[in-house]
PyMOL CGO cylinders between C-alpha atoms (Angstrom):
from pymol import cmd
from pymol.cgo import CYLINDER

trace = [
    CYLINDER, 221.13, 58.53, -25.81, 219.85, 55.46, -23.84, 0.3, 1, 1, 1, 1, 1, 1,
    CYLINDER, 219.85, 55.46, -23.84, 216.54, 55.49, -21.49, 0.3, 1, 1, 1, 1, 1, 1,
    CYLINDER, 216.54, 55.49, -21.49, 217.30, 55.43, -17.99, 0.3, 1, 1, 1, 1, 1, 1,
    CYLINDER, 217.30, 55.43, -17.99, 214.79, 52.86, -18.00, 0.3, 1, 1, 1, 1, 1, 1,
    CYLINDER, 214.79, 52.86, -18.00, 216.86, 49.97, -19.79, 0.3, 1, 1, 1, 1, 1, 1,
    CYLINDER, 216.86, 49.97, -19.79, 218.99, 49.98, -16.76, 0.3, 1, 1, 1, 1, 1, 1,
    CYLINDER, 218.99, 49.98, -16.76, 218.58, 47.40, -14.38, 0.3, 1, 1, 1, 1, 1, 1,
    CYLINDER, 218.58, 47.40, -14.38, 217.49, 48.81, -11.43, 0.3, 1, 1, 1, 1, 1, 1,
    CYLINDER, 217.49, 48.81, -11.43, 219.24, 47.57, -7.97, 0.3, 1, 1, 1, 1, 1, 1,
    CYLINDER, 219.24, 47.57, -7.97, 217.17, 45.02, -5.94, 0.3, 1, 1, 1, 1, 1, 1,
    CYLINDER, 217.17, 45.02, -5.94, 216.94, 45.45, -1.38, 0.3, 1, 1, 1, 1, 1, 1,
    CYLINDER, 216.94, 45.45, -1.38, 220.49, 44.24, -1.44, 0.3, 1, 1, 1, 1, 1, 1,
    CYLINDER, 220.49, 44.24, -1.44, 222.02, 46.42, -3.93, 0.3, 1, 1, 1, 1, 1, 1,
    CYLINDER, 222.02, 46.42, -3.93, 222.12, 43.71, -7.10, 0.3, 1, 1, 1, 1, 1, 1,
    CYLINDER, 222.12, 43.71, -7.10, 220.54, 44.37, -10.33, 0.3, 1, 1, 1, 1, 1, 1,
    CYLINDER, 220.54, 44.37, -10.33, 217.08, 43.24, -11.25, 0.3, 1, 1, 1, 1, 1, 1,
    CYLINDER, 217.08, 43.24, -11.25, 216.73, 41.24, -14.04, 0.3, 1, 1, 1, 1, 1, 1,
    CYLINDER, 216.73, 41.24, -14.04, 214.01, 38.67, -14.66, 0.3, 1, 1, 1, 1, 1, 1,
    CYLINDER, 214.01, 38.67, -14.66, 216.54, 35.30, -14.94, 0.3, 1, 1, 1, 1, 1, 1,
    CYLINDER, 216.54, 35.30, -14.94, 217.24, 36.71, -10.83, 0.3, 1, 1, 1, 1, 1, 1,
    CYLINDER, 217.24, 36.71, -10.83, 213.65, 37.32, -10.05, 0.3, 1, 1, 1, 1, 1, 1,
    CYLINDER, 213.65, 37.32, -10.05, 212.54, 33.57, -11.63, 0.3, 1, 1, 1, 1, 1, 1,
    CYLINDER, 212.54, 33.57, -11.63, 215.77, 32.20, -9.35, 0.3, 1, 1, 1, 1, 1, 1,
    CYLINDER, 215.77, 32.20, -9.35, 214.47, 33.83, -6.34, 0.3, 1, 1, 1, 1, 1, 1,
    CYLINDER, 214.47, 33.83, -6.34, 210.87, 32.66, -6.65, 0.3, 1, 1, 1, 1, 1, 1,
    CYLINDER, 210.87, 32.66, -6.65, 211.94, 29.19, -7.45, 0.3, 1, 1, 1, 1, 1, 1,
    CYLINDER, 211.94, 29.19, -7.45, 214.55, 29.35, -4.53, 0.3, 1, 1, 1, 1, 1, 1,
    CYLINDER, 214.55, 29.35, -4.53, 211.53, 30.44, -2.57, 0.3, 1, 1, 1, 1, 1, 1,
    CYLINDER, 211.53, 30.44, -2.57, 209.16, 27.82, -3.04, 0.3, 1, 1, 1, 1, 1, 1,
    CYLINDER, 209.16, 27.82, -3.04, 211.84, 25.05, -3.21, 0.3, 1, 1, 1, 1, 1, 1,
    CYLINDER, 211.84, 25.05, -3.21, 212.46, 25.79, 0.45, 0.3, 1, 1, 1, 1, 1, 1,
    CYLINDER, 212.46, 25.79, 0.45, 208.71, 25.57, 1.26, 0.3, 1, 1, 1, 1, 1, 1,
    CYLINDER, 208.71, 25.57, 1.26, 208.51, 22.25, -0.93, 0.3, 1, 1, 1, 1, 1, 1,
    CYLINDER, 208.51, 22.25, -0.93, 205.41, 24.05, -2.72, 0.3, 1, 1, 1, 1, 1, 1,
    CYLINDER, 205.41, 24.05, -2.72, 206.84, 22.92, -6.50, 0.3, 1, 1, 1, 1, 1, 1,
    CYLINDER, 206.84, 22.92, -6.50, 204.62, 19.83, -6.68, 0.3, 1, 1, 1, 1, 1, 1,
    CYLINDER, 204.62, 19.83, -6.68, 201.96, 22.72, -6.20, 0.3, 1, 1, 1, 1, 1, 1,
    CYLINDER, 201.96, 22.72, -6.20, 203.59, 24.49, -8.89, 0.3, 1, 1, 1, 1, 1, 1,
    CYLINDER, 203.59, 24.49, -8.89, 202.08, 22.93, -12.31, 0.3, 1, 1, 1, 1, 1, 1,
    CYLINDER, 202.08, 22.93, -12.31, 201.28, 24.67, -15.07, 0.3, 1, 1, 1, 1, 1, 1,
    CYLINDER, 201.28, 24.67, -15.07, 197.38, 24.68, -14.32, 0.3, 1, 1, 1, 1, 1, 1,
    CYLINDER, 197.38, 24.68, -14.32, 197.46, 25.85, -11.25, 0.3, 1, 1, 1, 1, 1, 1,
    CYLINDER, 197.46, 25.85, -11.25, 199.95, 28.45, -11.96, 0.3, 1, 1, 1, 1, 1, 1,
    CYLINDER, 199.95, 28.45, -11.96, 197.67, 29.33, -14.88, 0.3, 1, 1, 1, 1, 1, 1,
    CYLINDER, 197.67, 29.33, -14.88, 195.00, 29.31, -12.33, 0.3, 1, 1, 1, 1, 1, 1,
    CYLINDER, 195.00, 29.31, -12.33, 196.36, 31.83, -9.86, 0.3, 1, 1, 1, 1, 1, 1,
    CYLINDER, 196.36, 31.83, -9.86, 197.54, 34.27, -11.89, 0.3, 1, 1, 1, 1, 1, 1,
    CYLINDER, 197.54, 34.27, -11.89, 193.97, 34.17, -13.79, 0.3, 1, 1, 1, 1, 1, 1,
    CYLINDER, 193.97, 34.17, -13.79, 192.67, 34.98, -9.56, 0.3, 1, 1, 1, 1, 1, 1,
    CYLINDER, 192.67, 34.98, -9.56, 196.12, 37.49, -9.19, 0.3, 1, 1, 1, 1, 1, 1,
    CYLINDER, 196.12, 37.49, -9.19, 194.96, 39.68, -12.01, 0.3, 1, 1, 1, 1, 1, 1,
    CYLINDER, 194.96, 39.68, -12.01, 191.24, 39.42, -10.98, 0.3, 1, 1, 1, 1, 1, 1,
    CYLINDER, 191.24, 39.42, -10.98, 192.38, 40.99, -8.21, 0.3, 1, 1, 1, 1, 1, 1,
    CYLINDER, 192.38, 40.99, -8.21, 193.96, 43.75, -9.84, 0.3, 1, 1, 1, 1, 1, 1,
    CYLINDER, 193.96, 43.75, -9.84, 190.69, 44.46, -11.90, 0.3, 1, 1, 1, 1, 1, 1,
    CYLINDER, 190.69, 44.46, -11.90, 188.37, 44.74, -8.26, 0.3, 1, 1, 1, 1, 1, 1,
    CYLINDER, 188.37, 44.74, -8.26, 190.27, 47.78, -7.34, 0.3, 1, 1, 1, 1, 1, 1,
    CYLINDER, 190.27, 47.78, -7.34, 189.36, 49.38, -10.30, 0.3, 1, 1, 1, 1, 1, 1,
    CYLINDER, 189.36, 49.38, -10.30, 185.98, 47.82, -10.72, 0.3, 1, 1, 1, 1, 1, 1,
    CYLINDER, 185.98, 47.82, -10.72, 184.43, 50.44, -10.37, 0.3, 1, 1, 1, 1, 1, 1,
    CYLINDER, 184.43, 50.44, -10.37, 186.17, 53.92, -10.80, 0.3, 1, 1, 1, 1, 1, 1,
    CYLINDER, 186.17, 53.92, -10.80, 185.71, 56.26, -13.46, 0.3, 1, 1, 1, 1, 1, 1,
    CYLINDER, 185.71, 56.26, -13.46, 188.26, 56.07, -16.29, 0.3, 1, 1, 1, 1, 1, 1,
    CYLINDER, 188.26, 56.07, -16.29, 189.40, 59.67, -14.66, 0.3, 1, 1, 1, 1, 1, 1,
    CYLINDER, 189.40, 59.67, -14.66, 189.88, 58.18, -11.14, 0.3, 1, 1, 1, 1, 1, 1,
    CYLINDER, 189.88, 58.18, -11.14, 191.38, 54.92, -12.29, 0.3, 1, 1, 1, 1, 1, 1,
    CYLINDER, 191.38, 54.92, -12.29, 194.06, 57.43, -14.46, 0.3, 1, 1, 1, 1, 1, 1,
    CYLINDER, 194.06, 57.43, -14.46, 194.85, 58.87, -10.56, 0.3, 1, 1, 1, 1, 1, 1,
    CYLINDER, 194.85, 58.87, -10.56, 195.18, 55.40, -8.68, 0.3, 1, 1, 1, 1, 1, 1,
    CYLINDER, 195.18, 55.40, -8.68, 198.31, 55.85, -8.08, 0.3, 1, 1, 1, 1, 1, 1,
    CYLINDER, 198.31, 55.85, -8.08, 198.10, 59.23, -5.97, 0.3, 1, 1, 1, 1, 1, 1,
    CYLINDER, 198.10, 59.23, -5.97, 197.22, 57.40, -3.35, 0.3, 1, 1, 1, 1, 1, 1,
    CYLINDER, 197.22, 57.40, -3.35, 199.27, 55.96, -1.14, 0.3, 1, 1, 1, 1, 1, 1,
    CYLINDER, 199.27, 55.96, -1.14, 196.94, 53.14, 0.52, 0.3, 1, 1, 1, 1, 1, 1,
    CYLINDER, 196.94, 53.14, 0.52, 195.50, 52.28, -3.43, 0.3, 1, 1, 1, 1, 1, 1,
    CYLINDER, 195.50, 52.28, -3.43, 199.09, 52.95, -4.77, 0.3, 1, 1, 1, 1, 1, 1,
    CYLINDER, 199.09, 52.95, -4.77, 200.45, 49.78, -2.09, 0.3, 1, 1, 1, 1, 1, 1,
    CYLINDER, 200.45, 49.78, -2.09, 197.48, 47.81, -3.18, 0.3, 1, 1, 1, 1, 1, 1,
    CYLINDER, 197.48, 47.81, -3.18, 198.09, 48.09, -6.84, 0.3, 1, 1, 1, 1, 1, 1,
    CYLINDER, 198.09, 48.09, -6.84, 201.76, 47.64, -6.79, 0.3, 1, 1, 1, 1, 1, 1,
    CYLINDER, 201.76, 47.64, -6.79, 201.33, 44.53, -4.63, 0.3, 1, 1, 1, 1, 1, 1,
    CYLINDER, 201.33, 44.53, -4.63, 198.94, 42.91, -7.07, 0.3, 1, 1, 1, 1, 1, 1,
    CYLINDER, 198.94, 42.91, -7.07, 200.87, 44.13, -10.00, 0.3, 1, 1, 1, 1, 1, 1,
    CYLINDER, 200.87, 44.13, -10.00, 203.72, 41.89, -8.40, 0.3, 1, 1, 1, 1, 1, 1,
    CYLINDER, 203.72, 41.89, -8.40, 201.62, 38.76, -7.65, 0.3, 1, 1, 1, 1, 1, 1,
    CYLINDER, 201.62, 38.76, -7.65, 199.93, 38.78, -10.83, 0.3, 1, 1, 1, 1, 1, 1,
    CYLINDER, 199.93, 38.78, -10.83, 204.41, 39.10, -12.52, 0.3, 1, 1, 1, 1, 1, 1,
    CYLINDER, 204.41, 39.10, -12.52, 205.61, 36.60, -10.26, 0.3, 1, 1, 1, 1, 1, 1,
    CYLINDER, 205.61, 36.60, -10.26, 202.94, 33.92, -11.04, 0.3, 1, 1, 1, 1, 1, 1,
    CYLINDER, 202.94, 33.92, -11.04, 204.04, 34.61, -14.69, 0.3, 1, 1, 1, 1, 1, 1,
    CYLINDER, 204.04, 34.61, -14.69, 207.23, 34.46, -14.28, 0.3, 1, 1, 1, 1, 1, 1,
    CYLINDER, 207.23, 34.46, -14.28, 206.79, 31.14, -12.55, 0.3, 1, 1, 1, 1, 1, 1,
    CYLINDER, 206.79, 31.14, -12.55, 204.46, 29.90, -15.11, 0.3, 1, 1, 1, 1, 1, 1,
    CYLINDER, 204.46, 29.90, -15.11, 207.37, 30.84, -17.86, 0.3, 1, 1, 1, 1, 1, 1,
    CYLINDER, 207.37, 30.84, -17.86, 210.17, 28.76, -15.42, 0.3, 1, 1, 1, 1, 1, 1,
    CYLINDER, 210.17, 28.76, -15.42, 207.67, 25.70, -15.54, 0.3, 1, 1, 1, 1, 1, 1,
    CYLINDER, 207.67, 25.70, -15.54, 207.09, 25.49, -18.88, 0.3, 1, 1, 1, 1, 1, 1,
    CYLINDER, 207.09, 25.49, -18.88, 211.03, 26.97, -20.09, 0.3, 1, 1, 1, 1, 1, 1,
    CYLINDER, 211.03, 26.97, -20.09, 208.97, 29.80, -21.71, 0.3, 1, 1, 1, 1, 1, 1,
    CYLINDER, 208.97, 29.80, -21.71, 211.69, 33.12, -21.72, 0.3, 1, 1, 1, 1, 1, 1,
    CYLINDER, 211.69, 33.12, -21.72, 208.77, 35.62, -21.22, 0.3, 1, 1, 1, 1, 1, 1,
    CYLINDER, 208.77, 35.62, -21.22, 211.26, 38.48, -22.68, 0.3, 1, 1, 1, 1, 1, 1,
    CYLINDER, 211.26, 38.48, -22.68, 211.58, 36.57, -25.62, 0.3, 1, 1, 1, 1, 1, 1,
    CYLINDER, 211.58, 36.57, -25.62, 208.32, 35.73, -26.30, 0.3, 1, 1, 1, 1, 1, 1,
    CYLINDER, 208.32, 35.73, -26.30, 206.58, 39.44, -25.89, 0.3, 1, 1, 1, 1, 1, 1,
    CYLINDER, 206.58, 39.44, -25.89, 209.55, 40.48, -28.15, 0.3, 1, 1, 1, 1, 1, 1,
    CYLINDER, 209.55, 40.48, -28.15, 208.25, 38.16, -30.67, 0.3, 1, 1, 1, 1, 1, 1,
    CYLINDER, 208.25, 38.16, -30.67, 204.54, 38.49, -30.17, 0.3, 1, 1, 1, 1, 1, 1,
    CYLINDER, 204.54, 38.49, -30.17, 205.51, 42.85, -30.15, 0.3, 1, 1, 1, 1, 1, 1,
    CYLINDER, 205.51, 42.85, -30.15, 207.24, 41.73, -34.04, 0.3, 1, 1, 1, 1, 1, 1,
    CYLINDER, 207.24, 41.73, -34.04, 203.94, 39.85, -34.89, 0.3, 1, 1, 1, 1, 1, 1,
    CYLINDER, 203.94, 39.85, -34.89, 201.47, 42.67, -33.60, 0.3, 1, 1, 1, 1, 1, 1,
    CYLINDER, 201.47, 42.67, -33.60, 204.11, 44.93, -36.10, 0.3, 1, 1, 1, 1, 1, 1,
    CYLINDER, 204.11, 44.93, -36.10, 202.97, 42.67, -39.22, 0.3, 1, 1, 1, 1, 1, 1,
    CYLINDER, 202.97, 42.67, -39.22, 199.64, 42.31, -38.14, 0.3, 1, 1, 1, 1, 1, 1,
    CYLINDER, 199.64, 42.31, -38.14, 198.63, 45.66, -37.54, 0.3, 1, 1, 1, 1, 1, 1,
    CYLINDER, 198.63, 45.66, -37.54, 201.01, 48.22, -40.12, 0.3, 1, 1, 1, 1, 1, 1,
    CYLINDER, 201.01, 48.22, -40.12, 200.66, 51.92, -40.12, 0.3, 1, 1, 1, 1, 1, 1,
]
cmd.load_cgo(trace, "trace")
């Protein structure tokens, strides 16, 4: 029986999501705003180091309770899955720049964490 989850979901336009479309789309994106000479490594590295700081403030300071109901609201929910999305796409940008296949590498890093840390 296969998880619901594996399948791609469809994008705003009806296509599937995948992550080779997403990294075309953000590349596509800042090709058209001539922002790749912007777009080294370190400064990719850089804002996705201030994308996931972000992420942290808005649960700086709740209770491990309250940050397990974030999501229950709408206004925090928005705010969450925005910077949840800033903080992938920098990543995802970071991976295109330096021909890193993020899938690839947590699949590897998952099989090292598997011989690192047995039952």
């Amino acid at each position: 029986m296969t998880d619901p989850r594996d399948e791609p979901q469809p994008g705003p336009h009806g296509e599937p999501l995948d992550v080779a479309r997403l990294q075309r789309r953000l590349a596509e994106f800042a090709a058209a705003r001539n922002w790749q000479p912007y777009h080294t490594p370190k400064n990719l590295a850089a804002a996705l180091s201030v994308e996931a700081s972000e992420l942290v403030e808005i649960f700086q300071w709740l209770t491990p309770e309250e940050s397990a109901r974030v999501m229950t609201d709408p206004d925090t929910a928005h705010r969450v899955a925005d910077e949840v999305a800033d903080v992938l796409a920098y990543l995802l940008q970071l991976c295109e720049v330096l021909g890193i296949d993020p899938l690839a590498a947590l699949d590897a890093k998952i099989d090292r964490n598997e011989r690192r840390f047995p039952l």
